[in-house]
C-alpha positions as CSV (number, residue, x, y, z in Angstrom):
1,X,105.9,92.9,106.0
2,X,104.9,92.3,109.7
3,X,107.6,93.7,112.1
4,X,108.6,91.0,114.7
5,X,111.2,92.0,117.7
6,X,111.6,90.8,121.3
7,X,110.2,92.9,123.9
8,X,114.1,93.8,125.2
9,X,114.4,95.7,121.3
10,X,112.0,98.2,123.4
11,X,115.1,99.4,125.7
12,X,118.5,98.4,122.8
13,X,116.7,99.4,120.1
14,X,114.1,102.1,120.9
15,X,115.4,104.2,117.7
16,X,114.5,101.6,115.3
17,X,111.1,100.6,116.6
18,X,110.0,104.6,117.1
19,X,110.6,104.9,113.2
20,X,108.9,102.0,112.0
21,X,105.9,103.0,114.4
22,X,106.4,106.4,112.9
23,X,106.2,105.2,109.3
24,X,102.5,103.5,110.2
25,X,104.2,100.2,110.9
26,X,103.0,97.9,114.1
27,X,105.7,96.6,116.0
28,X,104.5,93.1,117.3
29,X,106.7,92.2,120.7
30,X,107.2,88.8,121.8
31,X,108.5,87.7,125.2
32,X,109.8,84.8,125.8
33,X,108.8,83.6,121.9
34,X,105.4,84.5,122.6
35,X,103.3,87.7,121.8
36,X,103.3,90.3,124.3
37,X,102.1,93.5,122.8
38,X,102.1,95.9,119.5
39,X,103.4,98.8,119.6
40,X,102.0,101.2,117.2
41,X,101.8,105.3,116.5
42,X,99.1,107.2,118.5
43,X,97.4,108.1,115.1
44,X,96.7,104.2,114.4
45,X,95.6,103.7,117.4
46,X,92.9,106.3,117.2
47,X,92.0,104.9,113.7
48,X,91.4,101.9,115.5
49,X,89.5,103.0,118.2
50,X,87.5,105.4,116.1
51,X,85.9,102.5,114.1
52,X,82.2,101.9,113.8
53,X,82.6,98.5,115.2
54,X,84.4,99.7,118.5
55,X,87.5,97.5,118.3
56,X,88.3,98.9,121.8
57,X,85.2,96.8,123.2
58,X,86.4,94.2,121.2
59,X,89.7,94.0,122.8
60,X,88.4,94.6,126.5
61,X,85.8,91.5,125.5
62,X,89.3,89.6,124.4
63,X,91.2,90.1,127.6
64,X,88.2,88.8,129.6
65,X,87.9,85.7,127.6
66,X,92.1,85.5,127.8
67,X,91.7,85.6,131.6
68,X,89.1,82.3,131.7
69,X,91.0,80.3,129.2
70,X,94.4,78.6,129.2
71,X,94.2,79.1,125.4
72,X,96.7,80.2,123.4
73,X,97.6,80.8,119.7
74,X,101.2,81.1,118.0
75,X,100.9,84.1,115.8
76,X,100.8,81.6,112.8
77,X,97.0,80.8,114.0
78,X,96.2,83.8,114.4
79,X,96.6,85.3,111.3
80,X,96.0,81.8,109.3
81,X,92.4,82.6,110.8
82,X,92.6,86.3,110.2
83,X,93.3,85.2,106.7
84,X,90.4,82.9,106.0
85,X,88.0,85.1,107.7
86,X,88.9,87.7,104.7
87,X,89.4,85.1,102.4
88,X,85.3,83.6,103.2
């Protein structure tokens, strides 16, 4: 199950996001009732980083294309299109 809590959970609840993030669970942060930033266990992170497809070019490439565009997607279109991208 994805694990959604507002940015402020970082400083009241630091306890309970550190052990999900220690149990291999992501912690997506929203601000304001939008996404901010995942918080996620150094170990993930390097799985991520280590791939063959270099997701961390793939994220600098997204930042860039954030900063040009007034764009924006609720979480809900994000991972509807994550899902039929694995779907075909």
């Amino acid at each position: 199950m994805i694990l959604i809590r507002p940015v402020s959970d970082l400083r009241n609840k630091f306890p309970e996001i550190e052990s999900a993030v220690s149990n291999g669970q992501p912690v997506y942060l929203t601000k304001n009732g939008y996404g901010a930033m995942v918080v996620m266990s150094l170990e993930k992170y390097a799985q991520l980083t280590d791939d063959s497809e270099n997701i961390e070019y793939k994220l600098d490439e997204a930042d860039r294309v954030a900063e040009q565009s007034d764009n924006r997607y609720t979480h809900e279109e994000v991972f509807a299109r994550l899902k039929e991208g694995l779907d075909g």
